[in-house]
C-alpha positions as CSV (number, residue, x, y, z in Angstrom):
1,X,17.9,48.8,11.3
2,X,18.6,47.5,7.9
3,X,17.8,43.3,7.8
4,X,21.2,42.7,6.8
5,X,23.0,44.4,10.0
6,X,24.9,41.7,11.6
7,X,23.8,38.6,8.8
8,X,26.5,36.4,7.8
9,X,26.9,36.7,4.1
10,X,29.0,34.3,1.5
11,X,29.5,35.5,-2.1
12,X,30.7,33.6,-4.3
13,X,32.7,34.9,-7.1
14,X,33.5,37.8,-4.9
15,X,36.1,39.2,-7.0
16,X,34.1,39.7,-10.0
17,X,32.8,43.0,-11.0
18,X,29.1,42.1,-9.6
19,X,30.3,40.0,-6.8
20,X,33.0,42.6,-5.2
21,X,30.1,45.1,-4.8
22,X,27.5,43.1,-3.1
23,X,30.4,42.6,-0.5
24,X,31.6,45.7,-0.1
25,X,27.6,46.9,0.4
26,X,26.7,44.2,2.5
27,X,29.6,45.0,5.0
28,X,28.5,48.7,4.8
29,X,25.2,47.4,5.8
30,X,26.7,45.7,8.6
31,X,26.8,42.5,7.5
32,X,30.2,40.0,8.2
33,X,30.9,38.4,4.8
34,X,32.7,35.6,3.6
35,X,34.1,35.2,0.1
36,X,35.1,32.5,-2.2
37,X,36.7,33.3,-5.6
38,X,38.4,30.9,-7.5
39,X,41.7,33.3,-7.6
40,X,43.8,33.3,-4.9
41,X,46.0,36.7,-5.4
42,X,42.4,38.3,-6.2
43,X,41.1,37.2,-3.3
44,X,43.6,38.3,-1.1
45,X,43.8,41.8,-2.9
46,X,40.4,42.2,-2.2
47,X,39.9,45.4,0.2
48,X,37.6,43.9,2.7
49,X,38.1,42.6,6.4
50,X,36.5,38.8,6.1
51,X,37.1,35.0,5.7
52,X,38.1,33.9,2.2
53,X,38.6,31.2,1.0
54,X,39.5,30.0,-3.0
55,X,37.5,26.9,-4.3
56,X,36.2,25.9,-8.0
57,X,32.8,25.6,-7.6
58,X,32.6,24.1,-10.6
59,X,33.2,20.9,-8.3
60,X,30.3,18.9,-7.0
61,X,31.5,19.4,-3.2
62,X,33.1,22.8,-3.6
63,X,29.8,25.0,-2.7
64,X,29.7,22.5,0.4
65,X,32.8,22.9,2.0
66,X,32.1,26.7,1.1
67,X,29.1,26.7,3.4
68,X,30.8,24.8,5.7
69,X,33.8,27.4,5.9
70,X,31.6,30.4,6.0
71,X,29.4,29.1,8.7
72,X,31.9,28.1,10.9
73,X,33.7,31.3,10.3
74,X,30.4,32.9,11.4
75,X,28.3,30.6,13.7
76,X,26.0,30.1,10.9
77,X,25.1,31.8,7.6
78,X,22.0,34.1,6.2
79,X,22.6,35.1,3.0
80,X,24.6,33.5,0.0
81,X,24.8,35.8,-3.3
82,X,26.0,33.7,-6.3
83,X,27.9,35.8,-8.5
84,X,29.8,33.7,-10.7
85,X,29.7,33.1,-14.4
86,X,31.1,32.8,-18.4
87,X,30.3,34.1,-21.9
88,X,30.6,32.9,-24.6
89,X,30.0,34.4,-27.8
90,X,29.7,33.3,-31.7
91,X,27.3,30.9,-34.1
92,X,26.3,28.0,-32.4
93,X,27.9,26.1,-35.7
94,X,31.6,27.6,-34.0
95,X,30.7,26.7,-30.6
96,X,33.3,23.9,-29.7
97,X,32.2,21.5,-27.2
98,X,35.0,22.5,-24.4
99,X,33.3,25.9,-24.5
100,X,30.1,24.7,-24.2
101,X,30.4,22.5,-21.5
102,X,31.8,25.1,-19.4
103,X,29.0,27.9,-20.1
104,X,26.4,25.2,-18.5
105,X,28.5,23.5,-15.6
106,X,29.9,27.2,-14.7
107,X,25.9,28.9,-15.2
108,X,23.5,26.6,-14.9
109,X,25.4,23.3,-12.8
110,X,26.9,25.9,-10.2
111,X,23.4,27.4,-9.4
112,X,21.9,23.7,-8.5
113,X,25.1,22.8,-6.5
114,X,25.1,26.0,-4.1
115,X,21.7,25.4,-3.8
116,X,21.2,21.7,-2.9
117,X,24.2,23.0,-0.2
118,X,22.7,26.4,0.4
119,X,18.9,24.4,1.8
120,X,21.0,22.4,4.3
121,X,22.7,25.3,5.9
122,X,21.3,28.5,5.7
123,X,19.1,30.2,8.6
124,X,15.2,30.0,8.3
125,X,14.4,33.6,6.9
126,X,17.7,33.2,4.6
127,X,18.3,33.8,1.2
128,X,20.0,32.3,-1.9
129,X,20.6,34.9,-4.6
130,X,21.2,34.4,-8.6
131,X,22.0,36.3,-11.7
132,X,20.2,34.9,-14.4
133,X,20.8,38.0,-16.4
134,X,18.7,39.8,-19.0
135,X,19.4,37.5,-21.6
136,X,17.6,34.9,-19.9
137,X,14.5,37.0,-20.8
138,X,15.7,37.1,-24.3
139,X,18.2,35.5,-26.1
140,X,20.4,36.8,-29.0
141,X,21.6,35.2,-31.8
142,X,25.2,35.3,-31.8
143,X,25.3,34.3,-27.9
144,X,22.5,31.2,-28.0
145,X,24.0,28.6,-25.8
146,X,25.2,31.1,-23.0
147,X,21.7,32.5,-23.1
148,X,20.4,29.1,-22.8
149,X,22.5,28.5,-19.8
150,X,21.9,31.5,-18.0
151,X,17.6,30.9,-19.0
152,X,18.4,27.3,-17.2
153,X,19.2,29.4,-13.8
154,X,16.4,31.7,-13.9
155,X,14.2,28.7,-14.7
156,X,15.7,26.4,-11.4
157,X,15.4,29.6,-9.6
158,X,11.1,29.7,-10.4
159,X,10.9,26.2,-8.9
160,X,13.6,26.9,-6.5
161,X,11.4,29.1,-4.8
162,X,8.7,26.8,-4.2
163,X,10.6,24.0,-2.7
164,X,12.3,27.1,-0.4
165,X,9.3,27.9,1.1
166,X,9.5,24.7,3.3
167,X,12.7,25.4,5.0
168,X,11.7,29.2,5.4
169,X,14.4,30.6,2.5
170,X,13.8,32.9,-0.2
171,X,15.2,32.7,-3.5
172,X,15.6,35.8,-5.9
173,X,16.5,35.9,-9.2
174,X,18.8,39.1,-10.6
175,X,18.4,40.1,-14.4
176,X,20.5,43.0,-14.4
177,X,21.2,43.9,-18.5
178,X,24.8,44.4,-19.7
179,X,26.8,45.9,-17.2
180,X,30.2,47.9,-17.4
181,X,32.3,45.0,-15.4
182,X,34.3,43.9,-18.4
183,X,33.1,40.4,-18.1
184,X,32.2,40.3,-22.1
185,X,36.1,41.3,-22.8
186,X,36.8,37.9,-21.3
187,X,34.9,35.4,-22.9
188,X,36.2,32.2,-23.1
189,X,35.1,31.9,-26.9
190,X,34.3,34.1,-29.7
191,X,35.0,38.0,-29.7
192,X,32.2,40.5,-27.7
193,X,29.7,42.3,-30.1
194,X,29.7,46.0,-29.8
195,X,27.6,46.8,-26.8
196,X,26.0,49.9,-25.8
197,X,27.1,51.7,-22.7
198,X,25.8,49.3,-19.6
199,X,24.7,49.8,-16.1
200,X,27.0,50.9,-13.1
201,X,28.3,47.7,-11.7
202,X,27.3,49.6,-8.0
203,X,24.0,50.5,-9.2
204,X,23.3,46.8,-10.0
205,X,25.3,46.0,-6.9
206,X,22.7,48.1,-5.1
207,X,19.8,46.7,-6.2
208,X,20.2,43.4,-5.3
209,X,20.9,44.3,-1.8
210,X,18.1,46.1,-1.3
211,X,15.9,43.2,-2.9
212,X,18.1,40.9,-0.4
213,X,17.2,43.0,2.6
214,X,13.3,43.8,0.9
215,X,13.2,39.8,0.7
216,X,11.9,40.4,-3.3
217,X,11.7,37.2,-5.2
218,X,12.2,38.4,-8.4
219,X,14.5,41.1,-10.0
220,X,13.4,41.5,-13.6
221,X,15.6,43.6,-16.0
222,X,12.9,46.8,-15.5
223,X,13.7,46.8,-12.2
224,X,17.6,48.2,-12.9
225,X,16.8,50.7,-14.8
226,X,18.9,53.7,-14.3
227,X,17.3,56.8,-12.1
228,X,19.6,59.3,-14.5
């Protein structure tokens, strides 16, 4: 029986193109999820039975109160999948401030808060999932501070794991590369660069539940690579 038959589940940003699939695939697999989105009309389009709640996580005590609604909807909680995020794109001589202070408390502050949360409620043998990304493997000119921020995650995520052991909780890191989600289209500065065609959002989707239920640590761009 797959590990993540009756789990609780919470994914955050679970109306995103990355965050929508993990749900729907970890209800396949049995799971009962709950999802958070900051968007209330997506949330409630959203074509899954489940608790769901809208919060900005970009607040401090946002990821608590989403723990604390999840668990209570479930009697406790396994797994939580962050799957939120930002672009940006452009020189770093363009980059206004506003936009750069949302690339880091969006990708790199959100991480720590679900996390300081996440190691206060989660089951022993849980696990806290992040998407790092490729570019936090390399960056690119032209997207330098949201690499940095994304390189922040996958670099909390290495220590993360450590401190995890001691409550019994994995940690895994995703780098999937560009995937076809449309996230780049809505950047909140700069226009996209031309990319090439990416990865199936439910190829990516599948991955990481199968690392989830696998308990892998680590997800490194190689390991998304397209069977076609």
């Amino acid at each position: 029986m797959p590990r993540l038959s009756g789990s609780s589940v919470l994914v955050l940003g679970a109306t995103g193109g990355i965050g929508g699939p993990i749900a729907q695939l970890a209800v396949d697999r049995g799971a009962r999820v709950a999802m958070v989105g900051r968007d209330v009309h997506k949330l409630e389009a959203l074509p899954l039975n489940g608790p769901r709640r809208a919060l900005d996580l970009r607040r401090p005590e946002a990821a608590t109160e989403a723990f604390s609604f999840a668990a209570e909807a479930h009697g406790g909680l396994d797994v939580v999948v962050n799957a939120t995020g930002v672009v940006a794109f452009g020189p770093v001589s363009e980059l206004g401030v506003d936009s750069l202070e949302e690339l880091f408390l969006t990708n790199s502050f959100i991480p720590v808060f679900v996390a300081k949360a996440a190691l206060n409620v989660l089951n022993p043998g849980g696990t806290i999932v992040n998407i790092s990304g490729v570019i936090a493997e390399q960056n690119l000119p032209g997207m330098a501070a949201y690499g940095a921020s994304k390189a922040a995650v996958r670099a909390f995520d290495e220590a993360l794991q450590r401190e995890a052991r001691r409550a019994k909780i994995n940690v895994l890191d995703a780098r999937p590369g560009h995937t076809e989600t449309g996230f780049a289209s809505r950047s909140i500065s700069g226009e996209s660069p031309q990319f090439p065609v990416g990865l199936d959002p439910w190829h990516v989707a599948t991955v990481i539940v199968d690392a989830i239920e696998a308990d892998i640590k680590d997800l490194p761009s190689s390991a998304f690579a397209s069977a076609d």
